[in-house]
Each structure stands twice: as structure tokens, then as C-alpha cells.
Backbone as CSV, one residue per row, in Angstrom:
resi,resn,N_x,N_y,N_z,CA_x,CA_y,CA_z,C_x,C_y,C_z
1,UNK,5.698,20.441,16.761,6.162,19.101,17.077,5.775,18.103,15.983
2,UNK,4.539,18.057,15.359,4.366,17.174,14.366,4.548,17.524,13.446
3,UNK,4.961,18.606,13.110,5.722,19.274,11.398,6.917,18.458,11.889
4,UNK,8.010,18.915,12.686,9.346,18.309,12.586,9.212,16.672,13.113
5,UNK,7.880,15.792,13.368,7.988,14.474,12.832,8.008,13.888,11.539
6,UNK,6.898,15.214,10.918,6.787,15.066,9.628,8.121,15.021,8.704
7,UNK,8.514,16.422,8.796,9.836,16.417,7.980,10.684,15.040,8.242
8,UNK,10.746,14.692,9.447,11.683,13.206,9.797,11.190,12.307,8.966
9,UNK,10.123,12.160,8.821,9.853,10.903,8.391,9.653,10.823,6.318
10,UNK,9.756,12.025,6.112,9.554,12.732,4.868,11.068,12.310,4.364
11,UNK,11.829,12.631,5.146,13.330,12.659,4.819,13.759,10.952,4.408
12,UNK,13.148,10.434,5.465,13.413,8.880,5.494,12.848,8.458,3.986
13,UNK,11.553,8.754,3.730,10.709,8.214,2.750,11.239,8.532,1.696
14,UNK,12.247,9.514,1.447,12.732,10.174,-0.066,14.749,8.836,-0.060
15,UNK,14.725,9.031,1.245,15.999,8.264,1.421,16.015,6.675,0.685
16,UNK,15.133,6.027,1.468,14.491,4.726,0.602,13.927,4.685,-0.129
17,UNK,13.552,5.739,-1.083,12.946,5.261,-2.621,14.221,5.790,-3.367
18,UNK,15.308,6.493,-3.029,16.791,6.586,-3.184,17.613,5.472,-3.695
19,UNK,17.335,4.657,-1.989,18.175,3.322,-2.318,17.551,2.016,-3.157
20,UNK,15.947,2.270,-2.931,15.270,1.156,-4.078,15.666,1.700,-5.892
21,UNK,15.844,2.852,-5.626,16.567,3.083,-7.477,17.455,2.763,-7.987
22,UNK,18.764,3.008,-6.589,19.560,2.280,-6.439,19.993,1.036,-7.091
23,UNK,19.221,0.421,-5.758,19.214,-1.555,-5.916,17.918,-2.105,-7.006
24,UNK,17.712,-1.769,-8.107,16.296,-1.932,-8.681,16.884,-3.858,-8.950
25,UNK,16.432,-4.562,-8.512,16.045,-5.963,-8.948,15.855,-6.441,-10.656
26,UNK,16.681,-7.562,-11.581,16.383,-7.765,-12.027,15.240,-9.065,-12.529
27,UNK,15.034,-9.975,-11.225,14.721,-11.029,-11.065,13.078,-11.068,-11.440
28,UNK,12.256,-11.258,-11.812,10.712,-11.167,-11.200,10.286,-11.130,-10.135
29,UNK,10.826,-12.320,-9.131,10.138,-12.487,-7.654,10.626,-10.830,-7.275
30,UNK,11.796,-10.795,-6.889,12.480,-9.320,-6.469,11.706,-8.070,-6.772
31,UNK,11.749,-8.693,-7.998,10.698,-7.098,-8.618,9.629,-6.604,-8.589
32,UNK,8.983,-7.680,-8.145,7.625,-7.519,-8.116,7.589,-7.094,-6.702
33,UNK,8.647,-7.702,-5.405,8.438,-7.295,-4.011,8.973,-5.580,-4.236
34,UNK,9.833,-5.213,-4.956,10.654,-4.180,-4.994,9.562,-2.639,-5.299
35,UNK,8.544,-3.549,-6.449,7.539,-2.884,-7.026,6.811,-2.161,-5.907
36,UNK,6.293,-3.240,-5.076,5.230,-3.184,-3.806,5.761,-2.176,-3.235
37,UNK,7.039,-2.365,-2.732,7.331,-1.112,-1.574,7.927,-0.541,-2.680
38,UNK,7.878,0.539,-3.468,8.180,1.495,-4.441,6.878,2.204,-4.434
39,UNK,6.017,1.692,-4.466,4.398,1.880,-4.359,4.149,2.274,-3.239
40,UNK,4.176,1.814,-1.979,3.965,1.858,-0.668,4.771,3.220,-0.386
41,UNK,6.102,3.784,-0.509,7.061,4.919,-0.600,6.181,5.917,-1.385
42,UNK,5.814,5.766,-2.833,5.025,6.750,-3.399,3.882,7.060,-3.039
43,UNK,3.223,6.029,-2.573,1.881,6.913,-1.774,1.590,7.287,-0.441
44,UNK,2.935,6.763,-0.067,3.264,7.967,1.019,3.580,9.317,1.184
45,UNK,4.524,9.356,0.477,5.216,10.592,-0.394,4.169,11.628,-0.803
46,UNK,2.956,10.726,-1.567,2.016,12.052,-2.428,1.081,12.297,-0.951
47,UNK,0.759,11.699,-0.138,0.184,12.581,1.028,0.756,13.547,1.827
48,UNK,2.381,13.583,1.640,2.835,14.847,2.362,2.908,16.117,1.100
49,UNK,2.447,15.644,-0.442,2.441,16.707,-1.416,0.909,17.345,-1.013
50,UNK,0.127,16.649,-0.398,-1.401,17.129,-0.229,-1.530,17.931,0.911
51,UNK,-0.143,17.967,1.499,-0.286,18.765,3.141,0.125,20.030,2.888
């Protein structure tokens, strides 16, 4: 049961750092928020590489 939450939520996390590559911001303010959660996605990401 918590492997296939995992995978769910694994799936999501690869989906939205997808669409932030996507939409990358050229603005500063943007970018810098864009930065944050790009960050927040990747170190999410590297704790399901540690599982």
C-alpha cells in the first residue's frame, strides 16, 4: 500500500519538474519563485533515489 502511494506521488513529482522546464520564467521575481519549487521537486525526488 505505501509503495503504490509512493510510486503516485513519484509520478506527480517527475510530472511537475516536467512542466517547470517547460514554463522556465524569464523575469527575476518568477525565477527566483520558479527556482524554490525546482529545489523543493529535487529534493524530493533524491529521497525516493535513497529508497
Amino acid at each position: 500500500m505505501i509503495k503504490k502511494i509512493d510510486e503516485k506521488r513519484y509520478r506527480e513529482l517527475v510530472k511537475e519538474k516536467e512542466e517547470l522546464e517547460k514554463n522556465r520564467p524569464h523575469d527575476i521575481d518568477s525565477m527566483r519563485r520558479w527556482k524554490h519549487l525546482m529545489g523543493k521537486i529535487l529534493e524530493e525526488l533524491e529521497l525516493y533515489k535513497k529508497l
